[in-house]
C-alpha positions in Angstrom: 129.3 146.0 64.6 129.0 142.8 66.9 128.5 139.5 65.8 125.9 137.2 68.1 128.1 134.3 69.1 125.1 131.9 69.7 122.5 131.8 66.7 119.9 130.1 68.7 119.4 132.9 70.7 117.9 135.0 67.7 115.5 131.9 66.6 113.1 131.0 68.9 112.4 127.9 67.2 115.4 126.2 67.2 115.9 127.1 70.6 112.5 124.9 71.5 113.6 121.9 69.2 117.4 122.0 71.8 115.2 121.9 75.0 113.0 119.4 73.4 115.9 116.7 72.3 117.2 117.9 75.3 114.6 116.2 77.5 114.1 113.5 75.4 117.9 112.7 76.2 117.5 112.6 79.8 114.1 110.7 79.6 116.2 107.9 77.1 118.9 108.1 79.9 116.5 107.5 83.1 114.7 104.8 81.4 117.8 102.8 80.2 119.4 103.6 84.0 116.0 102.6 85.4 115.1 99.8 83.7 118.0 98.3 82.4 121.1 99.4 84.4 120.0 99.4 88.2 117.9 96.2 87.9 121.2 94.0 86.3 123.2 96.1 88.8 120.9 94.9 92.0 120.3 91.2 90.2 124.5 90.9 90.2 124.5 92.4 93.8 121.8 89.7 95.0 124.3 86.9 93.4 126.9 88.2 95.8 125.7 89.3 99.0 124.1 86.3 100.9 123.2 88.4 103.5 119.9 89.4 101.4 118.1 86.3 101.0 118.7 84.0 104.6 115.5 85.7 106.2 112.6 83.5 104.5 109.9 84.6 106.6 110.2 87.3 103.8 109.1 87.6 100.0 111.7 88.4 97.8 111.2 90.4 94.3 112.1 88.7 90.8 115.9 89.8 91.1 115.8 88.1 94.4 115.9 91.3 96.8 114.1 91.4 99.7 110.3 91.8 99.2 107.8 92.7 102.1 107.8 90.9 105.1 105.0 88.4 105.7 102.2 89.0 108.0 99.3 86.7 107.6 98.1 83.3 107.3 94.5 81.5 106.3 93.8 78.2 106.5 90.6 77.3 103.7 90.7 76.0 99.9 91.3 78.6 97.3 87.6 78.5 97.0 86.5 79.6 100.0 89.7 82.0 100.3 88.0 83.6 97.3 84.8 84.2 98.6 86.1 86.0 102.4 88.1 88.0 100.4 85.1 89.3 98.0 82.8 89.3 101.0 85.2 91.3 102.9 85.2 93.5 99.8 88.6 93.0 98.5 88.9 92.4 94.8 90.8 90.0 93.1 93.9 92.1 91.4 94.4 91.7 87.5 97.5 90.4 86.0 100.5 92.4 85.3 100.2 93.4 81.2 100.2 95.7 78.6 96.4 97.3 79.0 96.2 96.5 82.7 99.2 98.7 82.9 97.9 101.0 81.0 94.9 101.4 82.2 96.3 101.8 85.9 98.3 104.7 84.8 95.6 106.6 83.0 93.5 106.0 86.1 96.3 107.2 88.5 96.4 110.4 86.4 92.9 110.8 85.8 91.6 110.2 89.6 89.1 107.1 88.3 88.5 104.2 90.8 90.0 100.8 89.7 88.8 97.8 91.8 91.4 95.6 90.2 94.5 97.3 89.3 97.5 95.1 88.8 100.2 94.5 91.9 103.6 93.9 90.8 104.9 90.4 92.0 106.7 89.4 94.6 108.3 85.5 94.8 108.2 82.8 97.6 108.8 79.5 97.5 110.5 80.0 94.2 106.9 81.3 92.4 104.9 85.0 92.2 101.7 85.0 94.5 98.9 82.2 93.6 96.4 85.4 95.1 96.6 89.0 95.0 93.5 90.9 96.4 93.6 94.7 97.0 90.8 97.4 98.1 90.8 101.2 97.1 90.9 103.9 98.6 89.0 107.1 97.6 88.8 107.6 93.5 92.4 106.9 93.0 94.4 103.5 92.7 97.8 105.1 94.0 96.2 104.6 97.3 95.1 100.7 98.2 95.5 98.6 100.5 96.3 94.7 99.5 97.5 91.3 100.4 99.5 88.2 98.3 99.1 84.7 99.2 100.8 81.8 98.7 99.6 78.5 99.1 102.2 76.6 101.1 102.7 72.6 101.6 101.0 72.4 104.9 97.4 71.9 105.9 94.8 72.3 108.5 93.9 69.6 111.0 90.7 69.2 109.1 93.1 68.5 105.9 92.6 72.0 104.0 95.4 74.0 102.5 97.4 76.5 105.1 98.4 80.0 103.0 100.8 82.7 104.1 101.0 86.7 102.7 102.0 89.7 103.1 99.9 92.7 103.7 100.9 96.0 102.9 99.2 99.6 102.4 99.8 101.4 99.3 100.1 105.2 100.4 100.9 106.8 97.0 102.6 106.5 92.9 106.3 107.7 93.3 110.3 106.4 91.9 111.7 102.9 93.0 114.5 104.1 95.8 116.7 101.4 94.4 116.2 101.3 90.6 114.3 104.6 89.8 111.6 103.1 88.2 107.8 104.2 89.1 106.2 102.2 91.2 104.0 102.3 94.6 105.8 103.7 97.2 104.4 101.4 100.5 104.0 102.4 104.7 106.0 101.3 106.8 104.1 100.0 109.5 102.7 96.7 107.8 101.2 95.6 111.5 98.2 98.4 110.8 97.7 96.4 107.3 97.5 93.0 108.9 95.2 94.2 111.6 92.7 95.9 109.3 92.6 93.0 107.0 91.9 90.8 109.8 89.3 93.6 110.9 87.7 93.5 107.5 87.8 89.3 107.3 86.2 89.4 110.8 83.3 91.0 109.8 82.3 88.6 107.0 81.1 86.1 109.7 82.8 83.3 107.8 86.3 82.9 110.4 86.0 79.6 112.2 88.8 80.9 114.4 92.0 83.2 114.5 95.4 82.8 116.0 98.5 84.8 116.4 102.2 83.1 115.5 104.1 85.2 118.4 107.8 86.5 117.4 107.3 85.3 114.0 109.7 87.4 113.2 113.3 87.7 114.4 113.9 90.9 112.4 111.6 93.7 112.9 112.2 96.1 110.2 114.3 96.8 107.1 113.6 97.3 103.4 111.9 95.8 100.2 112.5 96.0 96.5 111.9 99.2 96.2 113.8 100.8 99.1 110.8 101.4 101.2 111.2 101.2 105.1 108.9 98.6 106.9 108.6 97.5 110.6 106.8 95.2 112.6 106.1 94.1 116.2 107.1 90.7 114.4 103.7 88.6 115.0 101.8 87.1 112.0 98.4 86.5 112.5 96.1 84.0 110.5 92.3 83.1 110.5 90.6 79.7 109.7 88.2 80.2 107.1 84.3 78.4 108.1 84.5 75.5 106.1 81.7 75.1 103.3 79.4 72.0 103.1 81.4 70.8 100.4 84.7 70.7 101.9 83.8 69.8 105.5 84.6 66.4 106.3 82.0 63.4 105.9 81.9 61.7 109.0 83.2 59.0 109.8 81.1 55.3 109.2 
């Protein structure tokens, strides 16, 4: 008579509770690597390779990485940067928390439309976005498109506040390329984003003007935070917003 040599084999039971703390090992492991390991290992990396932060016609993510590149520029108060974007029908994106993040996720899994899902924050000027708008796509917030703006310490001949962003297109949910974690995974030709959000801000009627800032960019392509390739032709484009009657100029007595 023969003795089994592995008793889990004759109870199924026990076998399920071994693949269960099995997988609940590797899911501890990815989320400790993910969230804890890679982002002190890329904040120390940041400390020590300068060669990551000299561009700043780029945002850079909280462990000061390389973000996305900027692309655009208006020139308006906040005001009436607020009201192109919501006539353009971009929405204004919620902020990054507990139930915001929770309700992206369910709505990612679930296929349900969310006009204001949370974007992650990118830094310039030493401070997140003062503006993050974003428009769906479809029934499902893992595809968007969306800008961040921040307001800089220029202005306008006619005195209002100059902002720069960066547009980018949201193509789908998937794991960070540098730390693992799950996040949006962005195209990589950010020159289609800043042209259709120009396309979109045309049609409101309410540009005064629009320029283009040729070879704004020295470097034409590379990486963000999340490993993701980008490129550009390296122009930035930027719109003057109409001015309203309450922030035109009086003239002059």
């Amino acid at each position: 008579m023969t003795k089994e040599s592995n008793p889990t084999s004759r109870n199924p039971s026990r076998r399920r509770k071994l693949l269960a703390k099995t997988i609940l090992g590797f899911v501890l492991l990815w989320i400790v690597i993910a969230y804890v390991v890679a982002p002190f290992a890329w904040e120390r990396s940041a400390q020590y390779d300068p060669k990551l932060d000299t561009n700043p016609r780029i945002t850079q993510t909280s462990d000061r990485h390389p973000g996305d590149p900027l692309n655009v520029a208006l020139i308006g108060t906040a005001v009436e940067v607020q009201a192109i974007m919501n006539s353009a029908n971009w929405h204004t994106a919620s902020a990054l928390g507990l139930d915001s993040d929770l309700k992206i996720a369910v709505d990612t899994v679930f296929s349900r439309p969310d006009d204001a899902a949370p974007v992650s924050s990118l830094y310039l000027f030493g401070r997140k976005e003062d503006f993050a708008f974003e428009q769906p796509v479809g029934d499902n917030p893992r595809h968007r498109h969306h800008v961040r703006l921040w307001k800089t310490d220029e202005v306008g001949t006619d005195g209002r506040p100059k902002w720069i962003g960066s547009a980018v297109y949201d193509e789908r949910v998937g794991l960070s390329r540098t730390t693992g974690q799950i996040t949006h995974v962005t195209a990589p030709d950010v020159d289609i984003e800043r042209d259709y959000l120009f396309e979109c801000l045309g049609k409101t009627g309410r540009l005064k003007g629009e320029f283009i800032v040729r070879g704004f960019h020295i470097q034409l392509s590379g990486r963000n935070g999340g490993g993701d390739p980008w490129r550009t032709d390296g122009d930035l484009h930027g719109g003057v917003i109409q001015a309203t009657a309450t922030t035109t100029p009086a003239p002059a007595t």
